[in-house]
N, C-alpha and C positions, 0 to 999 in steps of 0.2 A: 198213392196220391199223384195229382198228374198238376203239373206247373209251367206257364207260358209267361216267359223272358220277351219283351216285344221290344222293338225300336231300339234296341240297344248298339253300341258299338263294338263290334264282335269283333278280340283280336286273341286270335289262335296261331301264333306262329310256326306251331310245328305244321300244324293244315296247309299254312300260306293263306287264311283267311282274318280279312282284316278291312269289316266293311261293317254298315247296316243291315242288322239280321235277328230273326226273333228264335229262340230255342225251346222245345219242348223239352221238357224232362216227363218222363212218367216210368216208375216202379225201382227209380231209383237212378234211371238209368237216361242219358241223352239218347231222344228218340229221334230227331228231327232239328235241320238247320233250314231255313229257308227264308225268303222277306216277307212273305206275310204267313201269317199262320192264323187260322180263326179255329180250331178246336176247341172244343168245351173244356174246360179245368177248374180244378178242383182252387186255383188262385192264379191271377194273372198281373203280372209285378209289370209297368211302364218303365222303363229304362231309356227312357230319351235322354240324354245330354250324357249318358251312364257308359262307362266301361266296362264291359263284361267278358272277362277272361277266365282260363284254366285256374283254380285254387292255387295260389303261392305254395311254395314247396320251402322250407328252412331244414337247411342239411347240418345245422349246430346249435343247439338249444341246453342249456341245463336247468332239467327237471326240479333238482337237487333229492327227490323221494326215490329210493330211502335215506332214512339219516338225517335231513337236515329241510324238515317240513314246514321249518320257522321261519325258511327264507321262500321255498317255492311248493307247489305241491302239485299231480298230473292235474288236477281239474282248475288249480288256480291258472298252470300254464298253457293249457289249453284254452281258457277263454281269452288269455290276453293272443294266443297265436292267434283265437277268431276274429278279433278285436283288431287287429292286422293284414288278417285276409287271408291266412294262410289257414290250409285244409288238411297240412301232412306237415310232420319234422320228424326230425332224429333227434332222439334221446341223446346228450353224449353220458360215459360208463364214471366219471370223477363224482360217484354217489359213495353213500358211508352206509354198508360197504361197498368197496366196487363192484361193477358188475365184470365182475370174473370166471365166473364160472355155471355150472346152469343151475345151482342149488342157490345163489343170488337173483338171479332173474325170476322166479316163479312170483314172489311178491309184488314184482312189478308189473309183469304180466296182467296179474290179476287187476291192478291197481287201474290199467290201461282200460283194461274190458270194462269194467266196473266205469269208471270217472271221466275218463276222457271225449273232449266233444269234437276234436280232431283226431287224424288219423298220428300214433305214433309210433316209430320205429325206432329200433333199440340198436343202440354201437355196444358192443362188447370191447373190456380190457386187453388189451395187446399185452400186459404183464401183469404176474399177479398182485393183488393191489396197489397197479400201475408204481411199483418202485423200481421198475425198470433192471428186478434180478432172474425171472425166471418167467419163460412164457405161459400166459393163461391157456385154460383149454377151449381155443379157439375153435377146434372143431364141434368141440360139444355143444358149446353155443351155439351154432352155427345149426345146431340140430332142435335148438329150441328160437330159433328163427333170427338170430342178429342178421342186418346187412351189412354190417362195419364193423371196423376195430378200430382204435383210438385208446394210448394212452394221455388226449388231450386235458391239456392245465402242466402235464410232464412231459419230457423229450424221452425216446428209447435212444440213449447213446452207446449200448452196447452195439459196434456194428455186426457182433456174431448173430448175436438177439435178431438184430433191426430185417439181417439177411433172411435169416431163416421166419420171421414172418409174413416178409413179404412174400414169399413162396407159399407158404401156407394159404395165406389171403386170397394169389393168384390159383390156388388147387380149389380151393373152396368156393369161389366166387365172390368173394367179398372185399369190398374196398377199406383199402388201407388208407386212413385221414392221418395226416402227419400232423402232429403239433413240432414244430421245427424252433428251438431254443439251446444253443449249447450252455447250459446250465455254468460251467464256469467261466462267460464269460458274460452271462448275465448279472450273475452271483446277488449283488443283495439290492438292484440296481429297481428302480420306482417309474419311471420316467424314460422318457429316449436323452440319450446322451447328445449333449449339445453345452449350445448357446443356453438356453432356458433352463437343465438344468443345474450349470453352472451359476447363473444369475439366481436361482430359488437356494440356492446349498441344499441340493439333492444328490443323491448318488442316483447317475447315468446306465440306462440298457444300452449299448451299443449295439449298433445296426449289424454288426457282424455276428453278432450270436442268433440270428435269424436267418441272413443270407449265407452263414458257412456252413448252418446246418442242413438249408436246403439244399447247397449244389454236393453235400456229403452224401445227403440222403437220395438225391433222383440218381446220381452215379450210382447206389446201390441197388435201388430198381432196376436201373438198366439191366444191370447184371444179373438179375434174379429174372428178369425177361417179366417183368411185371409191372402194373399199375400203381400209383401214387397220387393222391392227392393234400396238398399242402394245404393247411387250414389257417384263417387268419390273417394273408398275407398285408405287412404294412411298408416295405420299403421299397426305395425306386429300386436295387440292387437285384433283389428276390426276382421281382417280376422282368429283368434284364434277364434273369438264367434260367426261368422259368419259360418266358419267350424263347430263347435261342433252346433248348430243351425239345420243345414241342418241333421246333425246322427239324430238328437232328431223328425226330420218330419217336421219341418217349413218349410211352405212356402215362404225360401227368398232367394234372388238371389241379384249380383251383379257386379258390372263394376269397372273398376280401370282404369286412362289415362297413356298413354305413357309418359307422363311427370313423373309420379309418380313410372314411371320402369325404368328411362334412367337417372332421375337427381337427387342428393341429395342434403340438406342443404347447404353442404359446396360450390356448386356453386351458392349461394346469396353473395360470401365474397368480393367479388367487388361490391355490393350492385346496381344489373344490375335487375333492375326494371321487364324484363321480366319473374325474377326468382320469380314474387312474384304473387303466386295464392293461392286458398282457398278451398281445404285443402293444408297448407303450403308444399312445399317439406320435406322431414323426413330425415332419416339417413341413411348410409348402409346396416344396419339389416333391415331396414323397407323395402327397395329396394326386400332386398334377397326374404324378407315373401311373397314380390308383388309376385315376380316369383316362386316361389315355391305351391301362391295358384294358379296361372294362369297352372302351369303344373298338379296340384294336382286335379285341376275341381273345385274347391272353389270359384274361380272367374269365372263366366261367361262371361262377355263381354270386350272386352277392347272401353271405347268412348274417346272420344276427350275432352267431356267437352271445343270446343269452343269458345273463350271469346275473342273477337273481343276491342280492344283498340285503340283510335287514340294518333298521336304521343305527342301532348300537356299533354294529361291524366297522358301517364306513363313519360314524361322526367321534373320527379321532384325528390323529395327527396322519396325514398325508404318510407318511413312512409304514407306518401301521395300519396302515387300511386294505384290505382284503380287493384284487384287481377285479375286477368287474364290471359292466354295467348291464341293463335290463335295456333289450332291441325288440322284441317283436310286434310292436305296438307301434313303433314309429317310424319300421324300416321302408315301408311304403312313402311314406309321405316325404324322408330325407331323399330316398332315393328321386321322387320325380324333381323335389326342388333343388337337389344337389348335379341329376345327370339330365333329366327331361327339361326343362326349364331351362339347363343353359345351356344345352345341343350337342349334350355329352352322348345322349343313345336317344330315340326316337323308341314312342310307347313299346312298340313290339320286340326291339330290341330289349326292354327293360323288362316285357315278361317271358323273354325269354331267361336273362338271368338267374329271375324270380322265380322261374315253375317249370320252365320245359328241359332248362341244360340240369337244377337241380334234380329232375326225375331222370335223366338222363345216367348223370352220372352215379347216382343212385341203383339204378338199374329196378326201378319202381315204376309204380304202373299213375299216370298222372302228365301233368302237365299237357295234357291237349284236350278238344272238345270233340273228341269221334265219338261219332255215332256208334252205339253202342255201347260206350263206356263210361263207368260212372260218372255220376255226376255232381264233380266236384269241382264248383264254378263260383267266382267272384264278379261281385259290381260294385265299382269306383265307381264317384262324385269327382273325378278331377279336379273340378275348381271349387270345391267344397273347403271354406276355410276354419280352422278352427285352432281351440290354444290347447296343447295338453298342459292339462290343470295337477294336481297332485292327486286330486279327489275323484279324476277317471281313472286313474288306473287297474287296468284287472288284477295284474302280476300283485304277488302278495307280497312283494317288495316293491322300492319308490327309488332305487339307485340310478335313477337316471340323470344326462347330463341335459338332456331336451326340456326338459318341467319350465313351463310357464314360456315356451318357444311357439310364436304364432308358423303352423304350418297349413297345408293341404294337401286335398287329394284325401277322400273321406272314405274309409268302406261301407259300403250300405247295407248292403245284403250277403251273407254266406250259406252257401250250401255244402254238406257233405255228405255223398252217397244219396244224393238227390233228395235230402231233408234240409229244410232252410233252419239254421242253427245262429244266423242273425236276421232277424229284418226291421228293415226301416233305420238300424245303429244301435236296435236292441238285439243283445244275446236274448237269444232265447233259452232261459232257464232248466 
């Protein structure tokens, strides 16, 4: 099948292209960039007013399949990543059972080829199920295709452990995503420790149990001469050591969620369970530092971090509610009204975040529109307004804290592997 993208706004930032330009796809594949293009095809989409970039990339998504199909499933969240604009994520391995080893992974696998209408890649456990006492076998995974390892949702605070897989990671090619929480100083903590949740009688996450685990853990990179990346990041702190980190030659890199640029502390004061994820939401300062490393280059990716809930999980008492929320649906739209809209990053900087630094550091084939490469291509309505309602949702969970939030920046059409898998705002089935 052969498809012509016309009059669209074409921004490719790994190309440097970022202009009025029509695209051919055919066989699957980007045939041709040029401003006019009249070829015969088999469909011809108008794209004037329209964004047309590389497929979003989300390098932290949970699946929850296997084990836990009540809250998310591959095909449920693959249509909501369509429904976002995203054409590729990572699995992360906090399934029941973990993915630890390769005799875990085959059922997923399958599950992937079978159901999935985006591309997905799978993070293997960094321990075996991830309790942080004995490393998984990372290489054998490694042989049944993971790109990553992640005991994220847990910390590896063994630094024997933490040492010896980063080295692993570094032989194998694969990236190490740090979930960075030192667990007893987190302990039984709901919220960021403050103002707010002294005033709620909450027990406090303190900011240190996230910035002492990171500047614990890229010191141990160093020294293993290897790559790291910090997943989640929420405070002004982190991203100070993560900056001065990268002057110094470390190889580390990192992501921050929409939730952690858009919302602070003080909206848990109605104690609305959606507000409760891990790392807690922070302050206004912490807000500001997000944006300031996302404009500065400090942050590389912006992901969803994912976290699919069903509605019995979170409607209980704030204390008791399982961290979480569900991003893939709305990470687009926070991101332009939260960083594009107030001159935090300029479009191309934002798909940059979005799709070229996550295949990047991925080490994945994606994020750009070369000729010759698939064709796995998104078109934004920018000024497309609309409310996410309850009753749109793809995710087979509703744990969001955006519901009934008027936003924009609407995805119109999705391609993957040069097959349109939404068009016009409908999935295609």
């Amino acid at each position: 099948m052969r498809y012509l993208i016309k009059n669209g706004h074409v921004i490719d930032p790994a190309n440097k292209i970022d202009g009025t330009l029509d695209i051919l796809i055919s066989g699957g594949k980007i045939e041709r960039l040029a401003r006019s293009i009249s070829d015969k095809c088999d469909e011809t989409i108008d794209a004037k007013g329209k964004i047309v970039a590389p497929g979003l990339i989300d390098m932290h998504v949970h699946l929850r399949e296997p084990g836990r199909e009540d809250e998310e499933t591959v095909r449920t969240g693959t249509r909501a990543a369509i429904r976002g604009g995203f054409t590729a994520i990572l699995s992360m391995p906090n399934t029941e059972p973990a993915m630890d080893s390769q005799k875990t992974m085959v059922g997923l696998k399958d599950k992937i080829k079978k159901e999935a209408m985006a591309a997905v890649f799978i993070a293997g456990a960094v321990t075996e199920a991830r309790a942080g006492k004995k490393l998984s076998d990372i290489r054998g995974m490694k042989k049944e295709g993971i790109i990553a390892i992640s005991d994220d949702g847990s910390s590896v605070e063994d630094e024997g452990l933490m040492l010896e897989a980063l080295k692993i990671a570094k032989d194998e090619g694969l990236l190490f995503i740090d979930h960075c929480e030192y667990s007893p100083l987190s302990a039984r903590g709901v919220m960021n420790k403050g103002f707010m949740s002294t005033k709620m009688g909450l027990r406090g996450i303190p900011r240190e149990a996230e910035y002492k685990k990171v500047e614990a853990d890229i010191k141990l990179a160093r020294k293993a001469s290897a790559g790291i990346h910090i997943a989640h990041v929420s405070c002004k702190e982190t991203i100070d050591i993560i900056r001065k980190a990268k002057k110094d030659g470390v190889r580390v890199t990192c992501e921050v969620t929409p939730h952690h640029f858009a919302l602070t502390d003080e909206c848990s004061a109605t104690y609305d369970t959606n507000t409760k994820m891990n790392p807690p939401l922070r302050t206004g300062e912490d807000v500001a530092a997000v944006k300031q490393g996302l404009a500065d280059g400090t942050i590389d990716a912006i992901a969803t971090d994912h976290a699919p809930h069903t509605d019995s999980e979170k409607d209980v008492e704030f204390d008791c509610a399982p961290f979480g929320v569900i991003g893939l649906e709305t990470s687009l739209s926070l991101a332009v009204a939260e960083l594009v809209d107030k001159k935090i990053l300029g479009w191309a900087e934002l798909i940059s975040r979005m799709s070229v630094n996550p295949a990047k550091v991925l080490k994945i084939e994606g994020g750009n529109l070369k000729i010759g490469s698939p064709a796995d291509i998104v078109i934004i309505d920018p000024a497309k307004e609309y409310v996410y309602k309850r009753d749109m949702v793809e995710s087979k969970s509703r744990n969001s804290p955006f519901l009934d939030w008027q936003l924009k920046a609407r995805v119109s059409w999705v391609f993957v592997g040069g097959k349109p898998v939404m068009k016009d705002e409908v999935i295609i089935k």
